[in-house]
C-alpha atoms as one frame of an Amber mdcrd trajectory, in Angstrom:
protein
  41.750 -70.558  43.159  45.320 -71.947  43.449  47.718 -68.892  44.528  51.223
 -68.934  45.000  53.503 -66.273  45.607  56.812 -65.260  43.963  59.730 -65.961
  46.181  61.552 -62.558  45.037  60.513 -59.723  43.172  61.735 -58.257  39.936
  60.705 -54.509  41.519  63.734 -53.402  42.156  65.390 -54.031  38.952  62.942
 -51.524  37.137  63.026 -48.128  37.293  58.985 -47.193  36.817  60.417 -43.375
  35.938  61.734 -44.517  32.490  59.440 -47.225  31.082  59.139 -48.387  27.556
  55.456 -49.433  26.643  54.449 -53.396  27.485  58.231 -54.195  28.171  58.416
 -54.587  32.083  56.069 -57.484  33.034  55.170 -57.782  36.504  56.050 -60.890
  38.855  52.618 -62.575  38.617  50.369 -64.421  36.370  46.869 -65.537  36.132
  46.494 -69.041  34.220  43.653 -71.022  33.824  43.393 -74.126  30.801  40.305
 -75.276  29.064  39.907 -78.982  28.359  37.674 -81.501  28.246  35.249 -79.477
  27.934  35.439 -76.936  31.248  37.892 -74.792  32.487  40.030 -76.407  35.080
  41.226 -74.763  38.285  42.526 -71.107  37.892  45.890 -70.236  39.052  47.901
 -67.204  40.267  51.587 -67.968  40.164  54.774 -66.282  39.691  55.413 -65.232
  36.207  56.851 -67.940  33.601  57.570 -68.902  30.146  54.649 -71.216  28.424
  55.785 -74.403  26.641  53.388 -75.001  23.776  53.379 -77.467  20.761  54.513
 -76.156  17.778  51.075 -77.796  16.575  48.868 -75.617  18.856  46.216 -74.204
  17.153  47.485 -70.448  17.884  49.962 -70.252  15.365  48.173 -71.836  12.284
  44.524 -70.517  12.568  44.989 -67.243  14.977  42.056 -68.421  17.480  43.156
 -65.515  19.739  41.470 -62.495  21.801  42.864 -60.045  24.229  41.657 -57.251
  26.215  43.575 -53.799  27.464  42.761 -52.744  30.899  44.648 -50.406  33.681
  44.927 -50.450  37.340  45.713 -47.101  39.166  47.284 -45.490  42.305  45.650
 -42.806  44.219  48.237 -40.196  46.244  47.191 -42.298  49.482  48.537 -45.442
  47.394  44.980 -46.878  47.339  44.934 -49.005  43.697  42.073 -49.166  42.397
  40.264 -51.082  38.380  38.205 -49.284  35.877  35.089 -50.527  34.298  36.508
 -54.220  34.433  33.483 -55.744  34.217  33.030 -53.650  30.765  35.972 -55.982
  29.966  35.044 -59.680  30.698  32.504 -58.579  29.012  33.718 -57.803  25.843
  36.260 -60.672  25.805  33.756 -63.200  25.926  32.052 -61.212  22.844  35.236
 -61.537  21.321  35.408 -65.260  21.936  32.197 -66.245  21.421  32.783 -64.738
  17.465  35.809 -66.916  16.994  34.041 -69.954  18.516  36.178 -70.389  21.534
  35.011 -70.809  25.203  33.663 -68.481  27.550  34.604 -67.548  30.567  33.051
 -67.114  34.280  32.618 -63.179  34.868  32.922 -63.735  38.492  36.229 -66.189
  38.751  37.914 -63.312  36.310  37.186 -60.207  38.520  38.354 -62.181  41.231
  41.386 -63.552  39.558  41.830 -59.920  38.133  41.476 -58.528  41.875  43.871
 -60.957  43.336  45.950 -60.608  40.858  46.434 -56.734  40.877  46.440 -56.960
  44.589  49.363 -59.312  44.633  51.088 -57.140  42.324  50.731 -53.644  43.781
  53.648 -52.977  44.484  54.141 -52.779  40.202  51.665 -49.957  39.956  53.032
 -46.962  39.991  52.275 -44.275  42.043  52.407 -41.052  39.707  49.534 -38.721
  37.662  49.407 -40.504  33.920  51.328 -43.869  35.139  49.517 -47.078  35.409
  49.739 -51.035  35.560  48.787 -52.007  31.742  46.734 -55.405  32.364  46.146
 -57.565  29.094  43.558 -60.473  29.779  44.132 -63.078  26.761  42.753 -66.495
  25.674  44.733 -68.712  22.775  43.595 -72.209  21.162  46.490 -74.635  22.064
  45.229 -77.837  20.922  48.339 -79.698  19.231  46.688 -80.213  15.785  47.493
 -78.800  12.303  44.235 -79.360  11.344  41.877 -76.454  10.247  39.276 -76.609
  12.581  38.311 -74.870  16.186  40.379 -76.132  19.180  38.876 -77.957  21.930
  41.321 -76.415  24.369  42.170 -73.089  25.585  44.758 -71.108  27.977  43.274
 -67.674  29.875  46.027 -65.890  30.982  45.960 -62.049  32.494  49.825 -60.553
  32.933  50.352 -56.832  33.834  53.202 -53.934  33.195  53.843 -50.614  34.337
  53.694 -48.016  31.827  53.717 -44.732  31.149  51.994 -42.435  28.183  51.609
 -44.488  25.339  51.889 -40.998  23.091  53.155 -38.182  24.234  52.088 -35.360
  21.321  49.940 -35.010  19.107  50.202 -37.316  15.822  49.861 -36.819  12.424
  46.637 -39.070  10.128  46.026 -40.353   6.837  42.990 -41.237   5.628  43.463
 -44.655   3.906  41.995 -45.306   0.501  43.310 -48.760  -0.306  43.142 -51.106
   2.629  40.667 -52.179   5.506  40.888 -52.857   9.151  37.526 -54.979   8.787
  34.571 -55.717   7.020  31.144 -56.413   7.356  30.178 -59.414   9.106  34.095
 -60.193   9.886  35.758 -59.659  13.220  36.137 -56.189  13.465  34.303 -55.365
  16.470  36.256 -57.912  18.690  39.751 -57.625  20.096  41.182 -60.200  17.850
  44.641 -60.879  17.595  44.633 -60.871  13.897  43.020 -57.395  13.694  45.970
 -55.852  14.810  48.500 -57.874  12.581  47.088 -56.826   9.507  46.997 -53.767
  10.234  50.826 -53.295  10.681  51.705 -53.606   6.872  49.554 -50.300   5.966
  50.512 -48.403   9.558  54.085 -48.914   7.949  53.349 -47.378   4.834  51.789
 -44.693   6.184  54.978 -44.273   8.206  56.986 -43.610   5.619  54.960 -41.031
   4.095  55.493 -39.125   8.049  52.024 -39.956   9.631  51.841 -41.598  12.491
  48.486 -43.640  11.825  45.925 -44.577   9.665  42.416 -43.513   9.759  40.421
 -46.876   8.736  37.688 -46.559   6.105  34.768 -49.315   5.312  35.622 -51.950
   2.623  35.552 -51.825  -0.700  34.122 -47.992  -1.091  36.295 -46.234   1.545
  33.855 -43.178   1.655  33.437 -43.386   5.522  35.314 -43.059   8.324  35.626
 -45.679  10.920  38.565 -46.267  13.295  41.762 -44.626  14.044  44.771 -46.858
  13.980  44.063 -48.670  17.374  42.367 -46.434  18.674  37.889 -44.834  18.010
  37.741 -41.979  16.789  36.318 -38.200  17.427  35.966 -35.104  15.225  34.616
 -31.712  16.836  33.088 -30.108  13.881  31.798 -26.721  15.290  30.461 -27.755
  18.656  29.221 -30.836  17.996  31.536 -34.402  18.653  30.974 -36.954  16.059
  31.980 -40.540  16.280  31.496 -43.655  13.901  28.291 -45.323  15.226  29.811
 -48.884  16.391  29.097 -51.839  14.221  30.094 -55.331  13.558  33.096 -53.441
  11.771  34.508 -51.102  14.627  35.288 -51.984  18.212  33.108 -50.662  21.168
  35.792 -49.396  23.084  35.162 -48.819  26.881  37.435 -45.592  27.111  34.753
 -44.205  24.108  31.807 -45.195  26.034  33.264 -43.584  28.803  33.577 -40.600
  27.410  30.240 -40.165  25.513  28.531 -40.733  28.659  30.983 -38.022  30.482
  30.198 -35.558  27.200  26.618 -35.901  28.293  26.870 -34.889  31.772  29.035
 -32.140  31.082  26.128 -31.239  28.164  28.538 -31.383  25.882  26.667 -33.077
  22.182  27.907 -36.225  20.994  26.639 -37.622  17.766  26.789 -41.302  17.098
  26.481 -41.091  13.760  27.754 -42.335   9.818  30.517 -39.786   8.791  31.717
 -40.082   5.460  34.913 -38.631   4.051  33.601 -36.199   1.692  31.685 -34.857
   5.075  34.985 -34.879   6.616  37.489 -33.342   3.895  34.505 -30.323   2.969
  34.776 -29.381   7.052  38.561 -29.789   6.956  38.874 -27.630   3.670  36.217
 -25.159   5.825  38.441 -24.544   8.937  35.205 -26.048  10.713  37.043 -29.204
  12.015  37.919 -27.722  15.434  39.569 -30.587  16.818  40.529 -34.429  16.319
  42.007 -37.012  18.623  41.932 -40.836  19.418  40.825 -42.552  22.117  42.011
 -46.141  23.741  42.739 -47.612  26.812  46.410 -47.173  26.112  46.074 -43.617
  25.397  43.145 -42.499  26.735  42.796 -39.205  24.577  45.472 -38.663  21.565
  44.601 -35.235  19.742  45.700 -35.393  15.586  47.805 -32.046  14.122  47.555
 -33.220  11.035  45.070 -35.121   8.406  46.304 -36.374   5.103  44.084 -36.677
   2.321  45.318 -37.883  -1.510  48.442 -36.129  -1.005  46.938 -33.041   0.904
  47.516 -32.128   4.684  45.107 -30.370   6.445  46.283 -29.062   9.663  43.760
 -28.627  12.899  43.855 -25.197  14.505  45.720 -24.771  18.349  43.307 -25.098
  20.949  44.257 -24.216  24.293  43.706 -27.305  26.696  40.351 -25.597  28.317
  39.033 -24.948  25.144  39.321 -28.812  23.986  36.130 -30.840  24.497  39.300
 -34.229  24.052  41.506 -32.604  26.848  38.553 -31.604  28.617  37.227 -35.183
  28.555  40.365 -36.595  29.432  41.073 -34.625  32.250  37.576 -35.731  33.866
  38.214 -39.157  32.787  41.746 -39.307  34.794  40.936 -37.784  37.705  37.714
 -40.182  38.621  40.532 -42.999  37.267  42.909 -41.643  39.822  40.423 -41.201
  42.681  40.786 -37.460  42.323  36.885 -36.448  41.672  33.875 -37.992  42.962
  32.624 -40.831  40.728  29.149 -40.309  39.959  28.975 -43.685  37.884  30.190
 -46.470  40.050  33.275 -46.727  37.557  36.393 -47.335  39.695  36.524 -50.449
  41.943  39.147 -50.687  44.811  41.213 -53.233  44.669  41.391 -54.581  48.124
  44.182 -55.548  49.961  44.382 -59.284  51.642  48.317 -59.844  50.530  51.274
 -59.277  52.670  54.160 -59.497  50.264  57.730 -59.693  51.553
C-alpha cells in the first residue's frame, strides 16, 4: 500500500465545535482503481479532486455503492472503528447486486485503519462527535454505452461531524411512492436509492414532516423503512421492526441494537407490520414510542405520524423510560469506550503515524 502524507493540514482552518453535516473533509484519501480485470495498487494520499470522462459510466447508468461508517475518540484520545468489518461486508453485497467488482476485506480494514490513523487528528474529541467515513466504489469506464463497466475507483474519505438530528422529527406514512421493490436494489447502499427518494422527502416537506415512512410497492399496506434510516415502533412493551428483505437495508446500527435489546431482555420482534396494525395502535394510545435508526443518527425518536391527512402524536417519555434512548445510550458509550464491550464491537485504531 502506497502512502503519502499531506504536506499541511487543513485542521486548523475548521472549527470541529460548529460543523455542518459531510461538509469538512479531512486531509486524506484512500484510492484504489479496478482495471484489467484486478484492482491495482491501493493508495493513501492527500485529499484531491478526481478528473473523470464525461463518458464514465457513473453518470449515465448509476453503477454506484457507498457505505456510512464512524470513527470515535475516547476521553484518553484513544480512536477507535465500529463493526467495520459489518461494512466491507455489506459493500461488497451491494456491489456484487449491481455487477461491479469486489473487494479484498483485508486490504480495506487496513486501508480503513491507516487511513483513520493518519487522520486522527480530524476526529473529534467530544460525547456525540465523530469522524463520518463513507467507503464508495463508481464505474468510470469512458463509454456511453449501456452496459456494466469493466473499471472501477474505491475510494474511502472522512469528515467530522456532529448530530445529524438534533430533535425529534415529525413522519408521514407514504401512500403513493416506493423506496424499492421486490427483487430491485433496495437492500444495498446504492447511490440511486437515495436520489429517488429526494423528490417525495420534498413533498413531504412541504406538508411540515420531516421524513417519509416507506411502504412496499404497489399495495402500500406495510411498513418498511424510515427515510434513510430502519425503523422501530414500541407498541406496549414489545419493539417491532420490518423483518429485512431484498426491499429494506440491513443496517448495522439496527443489528446492533436488536442484539443489545436482547441482552438487556428487552423483546424485539422481527416481524411484517402493516399499516392498518400501525394506525389501530396509534388511534389506541398503544404506540409508546417511535424513532429511526442509522449510522448517521444512531437513534432519532418521531413526535409525530401523519396518516391521510391525520397526525397522531406519540406520548413524552422521559429518557429512562425509552427502550430508543435507552438503546442509544448503551450503544454510545461501548462506541466511545465508556462501558465494557461484551461483543468484540469496537476496534482500536492503532497508532504507527507521526504527523507534523
Amino acid at each position: 500500500m502506497l502512502i503519502k502524507k499531506s504536506l499541511h493540514s487543513r485542521i486548523s482552518d475548521v472549527d470541529l465545535k460548529n460543523l455542518s453535516f459531510g461538509s469538512e473533509l479531512s486531509d486524506h484519501m484512500f484510492y484504489c482503481a479496478y482495471r484489467q480485470g484486478c484492482w491495482q495498487r491501493p493508495k493513501i494520499k492527500p485529499l484531491e479532486p478526481l478528473t473523470l470522462s464525461p463518458a464514465a459510466s457513473v453518470f449515465h447508468y448509476g453503477q454506484a455503492v457507498f457505505e456510512g461508517m464512524k470513527a470515535y475518540k475516547d476521553e484518553n484520545g484513544d480512536v477507535f472503528l465500529f463493526r467495520p468489518q459489518e461494512n466491507i461486508r455489506r459493500l461488497n453485497r451491494s456491489a456484487e447486486r449491481l455487477n461491479m467488482p469486489s473487494f479484498s476485506e483485508e486490504i480495506f480494514l487496513e486501508g480503513l485503519s491507516k487511513l483513520v490513523d493518519l487522520d486522527r487528528h480530524w476526529v473529534p474529541q467530544g460525547y456525540g462527535q465523530a469522524l463520518y467515513i463513507r467507503p464508495f466504489m463508481i464505474a468510470n469506464e469512458a463509454k456511453i454505452l449501456a452496459s456494466s463497466s469493466r473499471e472501477f475507483l474505491l475510494m474511502i474519505i472522512c469528515t467530522p461531524v456532529n448530530t445529524y438530528y438534533s430533535q425529534s422529527l415529525r413522519i408521514k406514512i407514504e401512500q403513493e411512492y416506493s423506496r424499492a421493490t421486490q427483487g430491485g436494489v433496495g437492500f444495498t447502499k446504492a447511490a440511486g436509492n437515495y436520489a429517488a427518494a429526494f423528490y417525495p422527502t420534498r413533498l413531504a416537506n412541504e406538508q411540515s414532516y420531516d421524513q417519509v415512512l416507506w411502504t412496499n410497492s404497489p399495495t402500500h399496506d406495510r411498513i418498511e423503512e424510515s427515510g434513510t434510516m430502519n425503523a422501530f415502533f414500541r407498541i406496549g412493551n414489545q419493539l417491532i421492526t420490518p423483518v429485512i428483505s431484498d426491499k429494506i437495508l440491513g443496517g448495522i446500527t439496527r443489528k446492533s441494537l436488536i442484539e443489545l435489546a436482547s441482552h438487556d431482555g428487552i423483546e424485539v420482534q422481527e416481524r411484517e407490520l402493516t399499516v392498518a396494525e400501525l394506525v389501530e395502535n396509534l388511534k389506541k394510545g398503544m404506540v409508546k414510542e417511535a424513532f429511526g435508526t442509522g449510522t448517521a443518527v444512531v437513534v432519532c425518536p418521531y413526535k409525530i405520524i401523519g396518516y391521510q391527512g391525520k397526525d397522531f402524536s406519540l406520548p413524552q417519555i422521559s429518557d429512562d423510560k425509552s427502550f430508543g434512548l435507552r438503546l442509544k445510550s448503551r450503544l454510545m458509550e461501548i462506541q466511545y469506550n465508556r462501558s465494557e464491550d461484551f461483543f468484540g464491537w469496537r476496534k482500536l485504531v492503532k497508532s504507527s503515524f507521526t504527523v507534523g
